[in-house]
N, C-alpha and C positions, 0 to 999 in steps of 0.2 A: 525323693520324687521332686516332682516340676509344679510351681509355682507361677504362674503369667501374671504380670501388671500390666492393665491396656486402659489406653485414654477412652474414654466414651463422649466425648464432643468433640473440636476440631483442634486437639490438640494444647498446649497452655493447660494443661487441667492442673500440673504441679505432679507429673510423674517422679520427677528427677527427687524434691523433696520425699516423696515415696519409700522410691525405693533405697534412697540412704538409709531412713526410719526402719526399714523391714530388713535391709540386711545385713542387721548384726546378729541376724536367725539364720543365718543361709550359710554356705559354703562357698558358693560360685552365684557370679551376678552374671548374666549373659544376655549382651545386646544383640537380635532376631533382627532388625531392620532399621530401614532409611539410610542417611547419609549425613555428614556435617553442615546440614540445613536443620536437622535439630538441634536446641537449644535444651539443657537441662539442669536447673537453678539449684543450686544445694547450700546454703549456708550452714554450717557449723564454727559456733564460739564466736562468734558474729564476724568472721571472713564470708565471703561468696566466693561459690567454685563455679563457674559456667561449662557444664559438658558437652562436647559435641559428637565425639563417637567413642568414647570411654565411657562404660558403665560408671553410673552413679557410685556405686559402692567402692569402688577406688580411694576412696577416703578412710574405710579400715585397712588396719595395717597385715591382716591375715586373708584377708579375703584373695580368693581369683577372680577374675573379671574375665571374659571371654567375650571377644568381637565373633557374632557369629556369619556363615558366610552368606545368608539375605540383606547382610549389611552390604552399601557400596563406599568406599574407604580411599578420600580425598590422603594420598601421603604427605603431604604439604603439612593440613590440618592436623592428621595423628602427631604426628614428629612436634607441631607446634603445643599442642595439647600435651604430650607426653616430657617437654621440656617446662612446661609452664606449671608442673606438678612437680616437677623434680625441685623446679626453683624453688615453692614452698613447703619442701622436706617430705613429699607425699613417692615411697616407693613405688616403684613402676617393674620395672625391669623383670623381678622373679615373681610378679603378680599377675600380668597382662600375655593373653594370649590371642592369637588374627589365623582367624578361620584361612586355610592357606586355596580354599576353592571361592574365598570372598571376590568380587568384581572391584577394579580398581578406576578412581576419576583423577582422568588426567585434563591438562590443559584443553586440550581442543572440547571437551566436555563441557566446561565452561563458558567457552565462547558459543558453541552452538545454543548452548542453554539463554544465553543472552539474547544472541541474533533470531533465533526460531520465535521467543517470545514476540519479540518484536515484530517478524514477518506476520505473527497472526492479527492483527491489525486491531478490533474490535473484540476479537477475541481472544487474545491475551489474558494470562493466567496470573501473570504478577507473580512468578515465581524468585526464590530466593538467588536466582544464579547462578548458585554451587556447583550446576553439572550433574544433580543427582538424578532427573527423569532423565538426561541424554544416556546416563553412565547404564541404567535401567536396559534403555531400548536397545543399546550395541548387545546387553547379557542377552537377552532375548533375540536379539538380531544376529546373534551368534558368531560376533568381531569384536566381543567383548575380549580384556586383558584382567585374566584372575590373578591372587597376592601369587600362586604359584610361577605363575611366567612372567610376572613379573621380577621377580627375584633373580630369576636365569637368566643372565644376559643374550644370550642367544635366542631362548623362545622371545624374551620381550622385542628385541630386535626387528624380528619375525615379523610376530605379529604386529605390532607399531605401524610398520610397513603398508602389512594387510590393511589396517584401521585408515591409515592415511591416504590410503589411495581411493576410497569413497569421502570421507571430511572433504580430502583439497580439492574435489572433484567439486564437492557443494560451495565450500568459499569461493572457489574463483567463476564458476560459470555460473553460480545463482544467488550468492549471499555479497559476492564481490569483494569477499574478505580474503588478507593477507594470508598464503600459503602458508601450512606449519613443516617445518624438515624431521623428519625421523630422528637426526642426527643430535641435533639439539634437544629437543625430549629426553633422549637415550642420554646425553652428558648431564644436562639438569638434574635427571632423578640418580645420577649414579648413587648420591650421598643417602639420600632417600631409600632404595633399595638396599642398600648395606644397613642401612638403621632398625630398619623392618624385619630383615632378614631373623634378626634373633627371635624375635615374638611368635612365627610362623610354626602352626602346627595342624596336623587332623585334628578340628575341634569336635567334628562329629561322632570320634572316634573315641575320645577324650573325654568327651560329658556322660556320653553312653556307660564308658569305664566307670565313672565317677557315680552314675545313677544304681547301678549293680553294686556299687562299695559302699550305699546306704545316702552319699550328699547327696544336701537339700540345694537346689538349684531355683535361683531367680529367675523369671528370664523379664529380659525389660523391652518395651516396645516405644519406639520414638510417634512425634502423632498422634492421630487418634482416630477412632471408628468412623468419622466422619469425613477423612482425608483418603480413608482407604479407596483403592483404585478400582474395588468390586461395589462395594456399598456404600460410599462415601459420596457427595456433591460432585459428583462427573460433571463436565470435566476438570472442577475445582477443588483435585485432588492431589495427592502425593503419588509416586510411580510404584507404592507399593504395597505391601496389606499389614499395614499396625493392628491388624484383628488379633484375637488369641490365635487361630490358624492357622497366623502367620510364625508363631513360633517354633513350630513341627518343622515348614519347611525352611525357614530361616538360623535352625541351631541343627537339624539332621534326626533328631528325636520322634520317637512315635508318638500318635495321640495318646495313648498307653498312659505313658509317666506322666501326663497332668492331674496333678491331684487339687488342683485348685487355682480358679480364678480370681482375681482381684480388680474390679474397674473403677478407676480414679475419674471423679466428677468435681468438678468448680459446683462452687455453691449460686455461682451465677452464669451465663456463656459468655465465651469469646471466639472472636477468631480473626485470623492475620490475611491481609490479603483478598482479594475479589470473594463474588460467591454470594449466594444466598445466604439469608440469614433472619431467621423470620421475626424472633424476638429482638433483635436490633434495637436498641434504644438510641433514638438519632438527637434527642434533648440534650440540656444538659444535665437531666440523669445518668446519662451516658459515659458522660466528661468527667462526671464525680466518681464513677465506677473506677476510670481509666486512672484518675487521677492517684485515685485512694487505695487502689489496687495496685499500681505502679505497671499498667498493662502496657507493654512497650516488649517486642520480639526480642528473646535473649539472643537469637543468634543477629541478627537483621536490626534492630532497633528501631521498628517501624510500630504505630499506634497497633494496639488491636482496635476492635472494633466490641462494643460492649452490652449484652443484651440481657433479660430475665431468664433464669433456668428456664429450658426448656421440656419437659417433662417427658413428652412423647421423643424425641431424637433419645432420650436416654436409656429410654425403657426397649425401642429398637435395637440399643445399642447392646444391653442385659442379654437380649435375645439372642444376636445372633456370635454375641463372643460365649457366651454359655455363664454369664456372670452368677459368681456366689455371694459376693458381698459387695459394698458401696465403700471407699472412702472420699470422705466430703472435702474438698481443699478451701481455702480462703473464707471462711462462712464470716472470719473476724472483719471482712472488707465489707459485709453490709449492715454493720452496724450505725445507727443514726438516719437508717432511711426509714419513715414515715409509715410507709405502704410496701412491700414487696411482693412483687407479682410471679406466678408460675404458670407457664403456656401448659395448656392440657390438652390439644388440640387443636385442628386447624380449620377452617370453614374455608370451602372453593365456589362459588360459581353457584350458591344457596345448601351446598353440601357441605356436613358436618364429615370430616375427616380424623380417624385415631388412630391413626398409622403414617410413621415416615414414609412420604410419596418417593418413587423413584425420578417421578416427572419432572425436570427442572420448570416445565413451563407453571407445575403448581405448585411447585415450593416455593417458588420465584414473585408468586402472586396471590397466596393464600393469607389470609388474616387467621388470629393467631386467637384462637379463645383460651382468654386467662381465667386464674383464680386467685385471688387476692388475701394475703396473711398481714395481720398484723407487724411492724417492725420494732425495734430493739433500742436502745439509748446504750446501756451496759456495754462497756470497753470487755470484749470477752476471752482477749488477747492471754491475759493473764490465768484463765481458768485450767484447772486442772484433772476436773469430773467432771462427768457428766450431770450428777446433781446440784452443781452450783450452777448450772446453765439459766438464765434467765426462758420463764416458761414461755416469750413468744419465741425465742429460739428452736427450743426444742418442739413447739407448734411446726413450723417452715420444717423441722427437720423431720419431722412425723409425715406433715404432708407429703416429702418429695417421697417417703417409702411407700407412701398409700399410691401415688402416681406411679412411681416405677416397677413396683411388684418386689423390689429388694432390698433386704436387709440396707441399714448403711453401720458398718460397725465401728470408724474412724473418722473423728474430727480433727482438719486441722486447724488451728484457729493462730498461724501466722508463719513465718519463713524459716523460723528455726527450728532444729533437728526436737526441739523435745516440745512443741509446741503442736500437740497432738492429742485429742483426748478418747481415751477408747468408752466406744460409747455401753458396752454391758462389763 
């Protein structure tokens, strides 16, 4: 059966470490969504791997890893990612499999992703560049290029063409940017297409096989609940649905074979990028968070932005992905603060608020009612129970279940693979 890991704040929760830890239980690891605008951190034996559309699990040497086709698949980034594994002894080749109905980003992707940003004046998103909401809108716009016609010279051809003849239409009469030729695209990606080519299969066809033969299936989701394009900070989101949800339509599987969810929560928030953000610590408790946490965009290298758990986004988050358990990421980064604070709700306009508002205009301007824990001094980097945990620890860690209504059944208390404490 099917297993979902999903961020429940804006992403950064430390999925990537996650789903290393969880799958040496699994058979197949399978990326549902986004693009290589995620970043996903895995140290083991104190290397760093940084993932951008390879599943996490790629670092067992038995495992499959399956791209599935909700992902949209920059071939520049795979081919770079899949070489820069190779380099350090990590097999690829008879491991790694690309949804052949996946959407693909190519150049001109990129540049609109840039230039559109910038048309919006004020309202500019601060996006990562990649290309991955433009590559979104063509799927949907239905002048998208999937890995299947891609591969075929002829359909890519084709289509390319099709694609090109609305882009150039936008660069030269309204963006005033440099035309792109079909031709040149079509020789650049030849190397690209030949390299792909072998990875390409029905993964929907595939995992389905695989669920009927008893494997136990990951699925992993890039993002997080609050990026999502349905119920996320519109319009200060991602172009696609990092919900559990999104794993059904992004791997081809039925709601059926989920048998359990898993959502990955920072012991504190962050998040990259514009957008609301209620709990924001703009101090220099903020700076200590950042600092000590080493918050900084694995794909992008830009600050995040650092605030108190927030209770209420979390427990929204429980809700509407169907969560069964909590694991807690970085809890070992607030150790040596004083006071630690938990938002429990929000006050608008003399109204007490316990529910994530859809409204930007009140999330935007709402005060945040905290609740206040004792803090910790204990290094608890090194622990390895739950009962050595010093008791205001384990206080904050009690609180956030009483706030969220969910179990949490893993701590992790630092960046490496066994630095995890299961908390029953």
């Amino acid at each position: 059966m099917v297993t979902v890991v999903v961020g429940t704040q804006w992403g950064d929760e430390g999925k990537g470490k996650v789903i290393d830890y969880l799958a040496e239980k699994f058979d197949i690891i399978a990326r549902y969504q986004g693009g290589a605008n995620a970043g996903h951190t895995v140290v083991v034996n104190k290397k760093k791997y940084i993932f951008h559309l390879i599943p996490s699990g790629i670092l067992y040497p038995k495992k499959i890893c399956v791209i599935g086709n909700g992902v949209v698949i920059d071939p520049v980034a795979l081919l770079e990612e899949i070489q820069y594994l190779k380099k350090n002894g990590i097999e690829v080749e008879s491991k790694l499999f690309i949804a052949e109905n996946a959407h693909v980003t190519l150049p001109y992707h990129k540049i609109l992703d840039k230039v559109e940003d910038k048309f919006r004046g004020k309202g500019q998103l601060g996006t990562t560049g990649r290309g991955i909401g433009t590559t979104y809108t063509d799927k949907f716009g239905r002048i998208g290029i999937r890995v299947i016609d891609f591969i075929d010279e002829d359909v890519f051809m084709e289509k390319l063409k099709i694609a090109l003849e609305l882009k150039n239409y936008l660069f030269r009469e309204y963006y005033k940017e440099e035309i792109l030729k079909p031709e040149k695209i079509f020789d650049e990606y030849k190397h690209y297409r030949k390299e792909i080519k072998k990875f390409v299969i029905n993964t929907a066809v595939f995992l389905n096989e695989k669920i009927e033969e008893g494997k136990k299936i990951l699925a992993e989701g890039a993002q997080g609940t609050f990026l999502d394009i349905d119920f996320g900070t519109y319009p200060y989101v991602t172009a696609s649905n990092p919900i559990s949800g999104g794993a059904c339509i992004g791997l081809g599987i039925s709601p059926k074979k989920i048998e359990k969810i898993i959502g990955v929560a920072k012991a504190y928030t962050t998040r990259v990028g514009m957008g609301p953000f209620p709990t924001e610590i703009k101090d220099d408790i903020g700076e200590k968070l950042r600092k000590i946490g080493n918050e900084f965009g694995a794909t992008t290298g830009r600050p995040r932005r650092c605030g108190w758990f927030d209770a209420t986004l979390v427990k929204f988050a429980c809700i509407v992905n169907g969560i069964d358990e909590i694991i807690l990421t970085k809890l070992d980064v607030l150790t040596g603060f004083e006071k630690i604070k938990i938002g429990v709700g929000y006050k608008y306009k003399g109204e007490i608020i316990n529910f994530y508002p859809f409204s930007s205009k009140i999330f935007s301007n709402c005060e945040v009612i905290y609740e206040e824990v004792e803090g910790w001094e204990d290094d608890i980097s090194d622990f390895k129970s739950y009962k050595e945990l010093p008791k205001n620890v384990k206080k904050y860690i009690e609180k956030i279940e009483e706030k969220i209504g969910i179990k949490i059944a893993k701590i992790s208390t630092g960046s490496a693979r066994g630095q995890i404490i299961e908390k029953n």
